[in-house]
C-alpha positions as CSV (number, residue, x, y, z in Angstrom):
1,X,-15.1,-7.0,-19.5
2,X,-18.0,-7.9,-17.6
3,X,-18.8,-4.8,-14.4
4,X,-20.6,-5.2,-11.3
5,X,-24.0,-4.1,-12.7
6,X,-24.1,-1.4,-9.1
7,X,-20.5,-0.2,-10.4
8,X,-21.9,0.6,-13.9
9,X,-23.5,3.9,-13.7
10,X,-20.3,5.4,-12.0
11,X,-18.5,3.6,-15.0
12,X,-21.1,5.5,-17.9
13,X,-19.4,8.7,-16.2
14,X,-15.9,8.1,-16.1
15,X,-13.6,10.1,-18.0
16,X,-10.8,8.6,-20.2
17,X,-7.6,9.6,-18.0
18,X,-3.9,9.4,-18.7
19,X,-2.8,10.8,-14.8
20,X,0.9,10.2,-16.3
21,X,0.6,12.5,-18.9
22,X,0.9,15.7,-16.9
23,X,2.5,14.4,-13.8
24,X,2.1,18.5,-12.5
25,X,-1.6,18.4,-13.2
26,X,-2.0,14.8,-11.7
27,X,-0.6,15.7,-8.6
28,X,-2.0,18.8,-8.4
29,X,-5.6,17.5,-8.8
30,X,-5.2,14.5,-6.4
31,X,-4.4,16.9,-3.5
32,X,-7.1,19.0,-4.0
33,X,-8.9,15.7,-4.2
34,X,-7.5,14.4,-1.1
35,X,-7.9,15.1,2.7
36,X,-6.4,17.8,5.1
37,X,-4.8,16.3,7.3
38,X,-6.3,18.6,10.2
39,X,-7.2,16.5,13.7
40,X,-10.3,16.3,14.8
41,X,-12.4,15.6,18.3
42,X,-11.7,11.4,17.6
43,X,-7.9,11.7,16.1
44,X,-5.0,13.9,17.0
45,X,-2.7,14.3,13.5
46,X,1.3,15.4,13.4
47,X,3.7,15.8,11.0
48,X,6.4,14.9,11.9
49,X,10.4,15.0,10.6
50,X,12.0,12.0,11.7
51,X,15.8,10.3,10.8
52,X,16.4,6.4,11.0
53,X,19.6,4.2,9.7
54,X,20.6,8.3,8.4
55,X,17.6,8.6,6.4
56,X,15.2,11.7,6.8
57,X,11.6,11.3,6.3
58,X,8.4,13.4,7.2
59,X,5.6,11.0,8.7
60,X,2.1,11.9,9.5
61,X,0.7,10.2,12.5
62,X,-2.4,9.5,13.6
63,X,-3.3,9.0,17.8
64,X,-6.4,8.5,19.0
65,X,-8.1,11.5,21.1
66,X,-8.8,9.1,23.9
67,X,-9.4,5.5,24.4
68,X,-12.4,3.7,23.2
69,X,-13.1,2.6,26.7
70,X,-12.2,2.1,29.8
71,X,-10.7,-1.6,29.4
72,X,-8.6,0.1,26.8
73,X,-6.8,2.0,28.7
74,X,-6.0,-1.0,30.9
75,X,-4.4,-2.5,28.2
76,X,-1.5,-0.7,27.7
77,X,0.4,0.2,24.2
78,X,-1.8,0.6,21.4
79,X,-1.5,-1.9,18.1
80,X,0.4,0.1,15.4
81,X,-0.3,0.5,11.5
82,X,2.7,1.9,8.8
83,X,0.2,3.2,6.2
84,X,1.8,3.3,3.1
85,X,-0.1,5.4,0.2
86,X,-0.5,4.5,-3.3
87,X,-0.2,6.9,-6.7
88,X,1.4,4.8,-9.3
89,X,5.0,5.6,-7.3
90,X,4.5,9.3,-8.7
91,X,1.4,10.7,-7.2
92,X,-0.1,11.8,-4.4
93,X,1.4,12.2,-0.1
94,X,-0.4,11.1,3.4
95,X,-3.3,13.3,2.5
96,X,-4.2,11.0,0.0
97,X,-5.0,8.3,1.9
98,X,-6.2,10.4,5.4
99,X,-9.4,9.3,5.4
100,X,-8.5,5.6,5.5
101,X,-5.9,6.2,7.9
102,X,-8.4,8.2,10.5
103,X,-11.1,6.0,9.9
104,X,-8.2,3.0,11.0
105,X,-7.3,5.2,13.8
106,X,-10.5,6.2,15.1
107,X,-12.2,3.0,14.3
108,X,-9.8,0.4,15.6
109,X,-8.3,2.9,18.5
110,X,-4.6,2.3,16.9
111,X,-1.8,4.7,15.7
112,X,-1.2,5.1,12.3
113,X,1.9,6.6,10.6
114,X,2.1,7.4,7.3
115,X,5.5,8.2,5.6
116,X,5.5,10.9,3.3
117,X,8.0,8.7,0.8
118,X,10.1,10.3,-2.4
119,X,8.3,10.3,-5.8
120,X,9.7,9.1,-8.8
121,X,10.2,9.7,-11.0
122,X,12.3,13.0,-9.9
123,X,13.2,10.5,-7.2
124,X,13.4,6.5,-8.9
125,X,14.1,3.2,-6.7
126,X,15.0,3.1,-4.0
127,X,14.0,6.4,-2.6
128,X,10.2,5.7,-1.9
129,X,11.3,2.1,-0.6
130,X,14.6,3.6,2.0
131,X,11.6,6.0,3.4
132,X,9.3,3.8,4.1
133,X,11.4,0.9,5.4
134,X,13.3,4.0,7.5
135,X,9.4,5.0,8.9
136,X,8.9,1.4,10.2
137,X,12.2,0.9,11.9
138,X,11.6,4.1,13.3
139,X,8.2,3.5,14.6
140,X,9.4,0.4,16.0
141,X,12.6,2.2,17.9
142,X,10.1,4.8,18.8
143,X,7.2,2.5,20.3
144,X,7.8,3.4,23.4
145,X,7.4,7.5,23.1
146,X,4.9,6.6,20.9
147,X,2.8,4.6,22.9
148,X,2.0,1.5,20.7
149,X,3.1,-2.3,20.9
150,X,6.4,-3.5,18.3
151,X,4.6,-6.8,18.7
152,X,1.2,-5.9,17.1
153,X,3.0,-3.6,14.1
154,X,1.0,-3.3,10.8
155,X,2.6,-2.6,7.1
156,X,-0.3,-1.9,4.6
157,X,-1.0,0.6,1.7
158,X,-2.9,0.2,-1.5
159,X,-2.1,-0.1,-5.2
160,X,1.8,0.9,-5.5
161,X,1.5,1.3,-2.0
162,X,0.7,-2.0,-1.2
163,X,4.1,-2.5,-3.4
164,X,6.4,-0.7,-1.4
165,X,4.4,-2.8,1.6
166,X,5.6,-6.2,0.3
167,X,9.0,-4.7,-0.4
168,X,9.5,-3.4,3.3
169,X,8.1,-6.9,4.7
170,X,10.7,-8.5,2.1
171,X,13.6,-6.4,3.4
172,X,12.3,-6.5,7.2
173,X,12.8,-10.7,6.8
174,X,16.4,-10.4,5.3
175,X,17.6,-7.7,7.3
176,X,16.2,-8.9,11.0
177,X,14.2,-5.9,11.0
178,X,11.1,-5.5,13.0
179,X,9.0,-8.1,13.0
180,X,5.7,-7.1,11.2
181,X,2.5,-9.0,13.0
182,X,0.3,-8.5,9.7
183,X,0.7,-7.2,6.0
184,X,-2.4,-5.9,3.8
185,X,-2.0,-5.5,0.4
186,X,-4.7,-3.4,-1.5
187,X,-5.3,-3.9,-5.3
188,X,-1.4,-4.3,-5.0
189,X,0.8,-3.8,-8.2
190,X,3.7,-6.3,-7.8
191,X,5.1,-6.7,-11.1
192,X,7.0,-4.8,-13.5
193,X,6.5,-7.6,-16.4
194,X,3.1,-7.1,-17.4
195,X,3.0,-10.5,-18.9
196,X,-0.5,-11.8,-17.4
197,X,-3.7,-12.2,-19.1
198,X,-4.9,-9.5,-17.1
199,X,-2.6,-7.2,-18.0
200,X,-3.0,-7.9,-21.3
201,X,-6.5,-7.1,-21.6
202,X,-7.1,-4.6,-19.4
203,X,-7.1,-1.5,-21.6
204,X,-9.9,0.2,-21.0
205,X,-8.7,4.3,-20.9
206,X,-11.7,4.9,-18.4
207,X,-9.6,2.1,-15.9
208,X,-6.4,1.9,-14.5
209,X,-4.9,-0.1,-17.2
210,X,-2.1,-1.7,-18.9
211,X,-0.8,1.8,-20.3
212,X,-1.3,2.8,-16.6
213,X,0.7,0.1,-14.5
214,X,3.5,0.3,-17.1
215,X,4.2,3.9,-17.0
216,X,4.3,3.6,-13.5
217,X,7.1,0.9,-13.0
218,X,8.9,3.1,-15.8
219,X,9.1,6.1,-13.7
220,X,9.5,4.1,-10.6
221,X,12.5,1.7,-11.7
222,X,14.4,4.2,-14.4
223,X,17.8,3.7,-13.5
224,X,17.9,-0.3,-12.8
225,X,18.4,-2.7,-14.9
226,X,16.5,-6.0,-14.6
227,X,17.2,-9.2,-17.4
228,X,14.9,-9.8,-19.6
229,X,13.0,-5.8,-19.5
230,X,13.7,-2.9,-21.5
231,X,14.3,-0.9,-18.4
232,X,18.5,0.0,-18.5
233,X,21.0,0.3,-15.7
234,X,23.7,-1.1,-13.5
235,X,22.1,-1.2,-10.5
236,X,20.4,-5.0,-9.7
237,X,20.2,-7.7,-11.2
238,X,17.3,-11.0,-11.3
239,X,19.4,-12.4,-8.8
240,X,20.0,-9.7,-6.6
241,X,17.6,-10.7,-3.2
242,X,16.9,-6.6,-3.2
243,X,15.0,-6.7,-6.7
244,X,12.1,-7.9,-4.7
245,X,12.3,-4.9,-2.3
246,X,11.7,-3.4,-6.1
247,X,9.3,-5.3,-7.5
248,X,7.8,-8.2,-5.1
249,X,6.9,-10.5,-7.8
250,X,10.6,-10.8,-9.0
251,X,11.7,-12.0,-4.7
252,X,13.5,-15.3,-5.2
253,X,11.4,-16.6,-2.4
254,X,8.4,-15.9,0.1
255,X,9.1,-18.0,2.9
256,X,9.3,-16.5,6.5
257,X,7.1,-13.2,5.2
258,X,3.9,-11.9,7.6
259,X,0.3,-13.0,7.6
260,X,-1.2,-11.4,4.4
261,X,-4.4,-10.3,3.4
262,X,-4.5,-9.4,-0.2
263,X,-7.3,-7.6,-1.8
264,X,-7.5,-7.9,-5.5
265,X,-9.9,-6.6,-8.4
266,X,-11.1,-8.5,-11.0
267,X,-11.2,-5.9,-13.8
268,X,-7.5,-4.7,-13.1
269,X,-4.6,-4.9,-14.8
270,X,-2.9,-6.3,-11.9
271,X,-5.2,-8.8,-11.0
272,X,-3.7,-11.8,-11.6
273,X,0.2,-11.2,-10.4
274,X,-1.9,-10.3,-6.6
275,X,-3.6,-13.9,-7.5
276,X,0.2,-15.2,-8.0
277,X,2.0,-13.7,-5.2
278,X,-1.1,-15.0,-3.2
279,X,-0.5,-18.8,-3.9
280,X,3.1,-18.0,-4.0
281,X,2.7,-17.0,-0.6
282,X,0.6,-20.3,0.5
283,X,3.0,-22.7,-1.2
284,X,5.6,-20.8,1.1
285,X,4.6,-21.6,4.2
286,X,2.5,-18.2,5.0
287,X,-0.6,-17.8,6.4
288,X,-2.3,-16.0,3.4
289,X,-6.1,-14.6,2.9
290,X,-7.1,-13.6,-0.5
291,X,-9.9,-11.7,-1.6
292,X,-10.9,-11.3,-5.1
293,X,-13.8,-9.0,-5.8
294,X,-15.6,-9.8,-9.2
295,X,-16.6,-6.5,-11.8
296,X,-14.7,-4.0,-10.2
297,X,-11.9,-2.1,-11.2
298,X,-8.6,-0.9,-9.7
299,X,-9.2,1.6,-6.6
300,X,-13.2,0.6,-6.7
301,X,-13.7,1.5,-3.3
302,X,-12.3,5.0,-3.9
303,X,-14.1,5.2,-7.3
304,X,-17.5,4.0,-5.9
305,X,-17.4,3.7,-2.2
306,X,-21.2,3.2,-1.4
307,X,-21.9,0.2,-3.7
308,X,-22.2,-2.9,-1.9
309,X,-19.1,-4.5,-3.0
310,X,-16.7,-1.6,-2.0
311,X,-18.7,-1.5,1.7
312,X,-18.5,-5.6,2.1
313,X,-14.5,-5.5,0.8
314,X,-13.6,-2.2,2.7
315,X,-15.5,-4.3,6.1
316,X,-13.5,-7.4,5.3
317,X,-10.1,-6.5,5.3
318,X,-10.7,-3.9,7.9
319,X,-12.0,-6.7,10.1
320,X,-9.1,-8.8,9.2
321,X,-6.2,-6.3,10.2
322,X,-8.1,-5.3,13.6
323,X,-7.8,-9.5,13.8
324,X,-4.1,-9.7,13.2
325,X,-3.1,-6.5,15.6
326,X,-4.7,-8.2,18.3
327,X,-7.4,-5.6,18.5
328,X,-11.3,-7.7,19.9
């Protein structure tokens, strides 16, 4: 395992962490970790309770305080992101990723809502996925009161919420849903299988790891029953089109899906099933951009957000959504 020599001292400090072990204690660190959620003089913050296709779902969403400009006011509805937070399916709420969705917000002048999606594993598949595919047809029936543009509409998230991203865009495709303009997919954990070479060897306790990903598809997918896994169940099957609303890597097919930007790590246990669905992605048609960013691990730019590969990677793909949301 070779790290980014800037990533090493935070690396010497690490402690060895099994967040899965005491889901209670997990969660209740990573809030007291996370941000408030309070607005501020740049972004106005709501929760909201909203119901779409019957499902009820609280969303957190993020308006600008005011235009960036003049000439932004003069261009009518702003571009709109679905935010979509990570936390291995078990962990964490909208507060865990406010400070990427206010710096979107306040940086790019766009609305961001965040749904505050079931956990597993008190809640398995496909409660987290029915909340947040409910939150973007919502936002899209609701562009109007809300102020932003359906045709410049965002699904993004990071780890297994870059997951439940892919899923949404899957199911969006199948079932003539909205039509998504651009798709970011953070670190993203996209299959259940762990049969890769990086998941393999990526063990390190200090990292998000093999142990890690695998506990988390456990919790998340208890109940279903997928051939050729240990997990048990009746409820889909390999050729079921939904098991990709579950688990991305399984879809039958990519064709038809958003432009995609995928940022992967290379010392990550999921490393080399982003690399897959990214070339899976190409082959189909998409327009697909891949990042790969050597001798860091899993959530890098959360572990170690001033080194110079979590500042050039957080510039990139921030650059590259603004891009496909039509914002100059």
């Amino acid at each position: 395992m070779t790290l980014d020599p800037e990533f090493l001292p935070v690396y010497e400090v690490l402690p060895e962490l099994d967040v899965f072990a005491d889901i209670p204690a997990s969660r209740a660190a990573l809030g007291a970790a996370s941000g408030d959620g309070a607005s501020d003089g740049k972004v106005r913050v709501e929760d909201r309770g909203i119901v779409a296709g019957g499902q009820a779902v609280t969303v957190r969403i993020y308006t600008p305080v005011a235009p960036l400009d003049a000439a932004d006011a003069a261009d009518g509805p702003r571009p709109v992101a679905v935010w979509i937070h990570g936390g291995g399916f078990v962990l964490g709420g909208p507060n865990a990723e406010d400070p990427t969705c206010r710096r979107l917000c306040a940086e790019l002048g766009i609305t961001v809502v965040a749904p505050d999606y079931r956990l597993a594993p008190e809640h398995p598949y496909p409660a987290a996925f029915d909340d947040c595919y409910a939150t973007l047809t919502w936002v899209a029936d609701q562009a109007d009161a809300l102020g932003v543009d359906p045709a410049r509409l965002a699904v993004g998230g990071h780890s297994a919420g870059a997951a439940l991203a892919a899923g949404v865009a899957l199911a969006a495709r199948d079932r003539e849903g909205p039509q998504i303009a651009f798709l970011y997919l953070g670190y993203p954990v996209l299959d259940d299988r762990q049969e890769t070479e990086s998941a393999r060897t990526v063990t390190d306790p200090k990292l998000f790891n093999r142990r890690g990903a695998a506990d988390g598809w456990k919790h998340y997918l208890q109940g279903t029953h997928f051939q050729g896994t240990h997990f048990q169940g009746t409820h889909l099957q390999d050729t079921d089109p939904a098991i990709g609303y579950a688990v991305p890597a399984r879809a039958a097919h990519l064709r038809d899906l958003p432009p995609t930007y995928i940022l992967a790590d290379g010392v990550d246990p999921a490393r080399d099933e982003a690399l897959d669905f990214a070339s899976r992605l190409s082959a189909a048609g998409n327009l697909t951009e891949l990042h790969l960013v050597p001798g860091v691990p899993h959530m890098f730019d959360v572990i170690a957000p001033s080194i110079r590969a979590s500042r050039r990677a957080v510039a990139a793909w921030t650059s590259a959504l603004a891009h496909g949301v039509g914002v100059e």
